[in-house]
matplotlib code that plots the C-alpha trace (Angstrom):
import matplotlib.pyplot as plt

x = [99.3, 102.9, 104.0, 102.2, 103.8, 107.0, 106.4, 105.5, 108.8, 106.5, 107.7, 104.8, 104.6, 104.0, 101.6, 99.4, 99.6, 98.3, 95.8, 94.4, 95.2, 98.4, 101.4, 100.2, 97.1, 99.7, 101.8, 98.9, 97.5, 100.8, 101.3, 98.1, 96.9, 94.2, 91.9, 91.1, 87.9, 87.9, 86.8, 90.1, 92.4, 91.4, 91.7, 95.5, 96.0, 95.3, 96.9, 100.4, 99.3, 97.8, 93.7, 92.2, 90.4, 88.5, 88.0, 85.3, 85.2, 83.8, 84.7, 86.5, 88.1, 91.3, 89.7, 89.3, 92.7, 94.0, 91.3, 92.4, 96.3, 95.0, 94.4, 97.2, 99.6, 98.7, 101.4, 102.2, 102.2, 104.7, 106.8, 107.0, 107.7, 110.4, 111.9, 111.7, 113.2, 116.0, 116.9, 116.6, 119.2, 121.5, 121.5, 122.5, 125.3, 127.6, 130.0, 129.4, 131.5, 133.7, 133.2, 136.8, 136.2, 136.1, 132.3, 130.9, 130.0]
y = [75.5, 75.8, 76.4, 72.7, 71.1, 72.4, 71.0, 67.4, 67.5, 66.9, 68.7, 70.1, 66.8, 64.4, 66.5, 66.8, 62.6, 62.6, 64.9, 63.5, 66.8, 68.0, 69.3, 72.7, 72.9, 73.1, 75.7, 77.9, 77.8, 78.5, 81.5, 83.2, 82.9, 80.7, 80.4, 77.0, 76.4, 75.3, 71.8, 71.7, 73.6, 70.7, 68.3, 69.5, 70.1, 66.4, 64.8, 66.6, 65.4, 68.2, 69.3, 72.6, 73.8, 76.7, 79.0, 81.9, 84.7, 87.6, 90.7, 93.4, 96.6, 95.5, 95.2, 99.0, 99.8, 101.1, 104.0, 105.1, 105.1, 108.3, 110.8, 112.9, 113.7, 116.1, 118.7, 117.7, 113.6, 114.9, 116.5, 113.5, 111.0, 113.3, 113.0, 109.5, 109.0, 111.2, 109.6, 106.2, 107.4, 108.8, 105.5, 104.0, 106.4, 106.6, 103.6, 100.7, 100.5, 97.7, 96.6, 94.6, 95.0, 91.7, 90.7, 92.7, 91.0]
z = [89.5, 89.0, 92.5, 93.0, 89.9, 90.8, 94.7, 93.5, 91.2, 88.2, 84.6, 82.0, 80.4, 83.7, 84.9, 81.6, 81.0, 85.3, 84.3, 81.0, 79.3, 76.3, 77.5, 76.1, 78.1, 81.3, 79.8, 78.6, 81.9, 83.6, 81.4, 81.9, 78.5, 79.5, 82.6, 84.3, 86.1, 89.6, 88.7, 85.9, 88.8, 91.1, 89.0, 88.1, 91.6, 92.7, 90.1, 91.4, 95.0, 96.5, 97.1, 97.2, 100.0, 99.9, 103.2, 103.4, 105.4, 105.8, 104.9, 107.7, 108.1, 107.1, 103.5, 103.4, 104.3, 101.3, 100.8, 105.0, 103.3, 101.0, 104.0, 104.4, 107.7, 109.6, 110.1, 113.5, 112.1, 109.1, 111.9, 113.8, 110.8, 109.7, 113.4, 113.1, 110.0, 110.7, 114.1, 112.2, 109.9, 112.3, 114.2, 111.3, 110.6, 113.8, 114.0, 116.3, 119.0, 120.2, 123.4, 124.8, 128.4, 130.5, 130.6, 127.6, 124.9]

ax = plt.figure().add_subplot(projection="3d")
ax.plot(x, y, z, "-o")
ax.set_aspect("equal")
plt.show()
């Protein structure tokens, strides 16, 4: 709700008397301390210009991601994230070169 206040240029106050609502019923939601429903959230949101659209889908693999993230390396994938790592870093480390000859850039 803030992000869209802020967008339409509107302070606490404008967008509350757009609204119909105190200035304090914006800066409660804003800081978390209270929820809005969907129909007050749209309500907010198209008095500062904007609507809300809603877009379902369902549910994939990339939703279980984080539980895959908890099986360890295998030694041989530890050996070769260390390599990695370390030739990353030496990269990093040696100075880059000048090139002045005619045609390098």
């Amino acid at each position: 709700m803030r992000l869209a206040r802020n967008e339409a240029g509107l302070t606490q106050d404008q967008l509350g008397e757009l609204a119909g609502v105190p200035q304090s019923t914006i800066s409660a939601y804003e800081r978390g301390t209270r929820q809005p429903t969907m129909p007050v959230l749209e309500r907010f949101l198209k008095a500062a210009g904007f609507h809300m659209r809603i877009h379902l889908t369902p549910t994939g693999d990339h939703d279980d991601a984080p539980a895959g993230w908890k099986t360890p390396l295998t030694p041989d994938e530890l050996a070769n994230a260390e390599a990695g790592l370390q030739s990353a870093l030496a990269a990093q480390a040696r100075p880059r070169q000048r090139l002045n000859r005619e045609g390098d850039l």
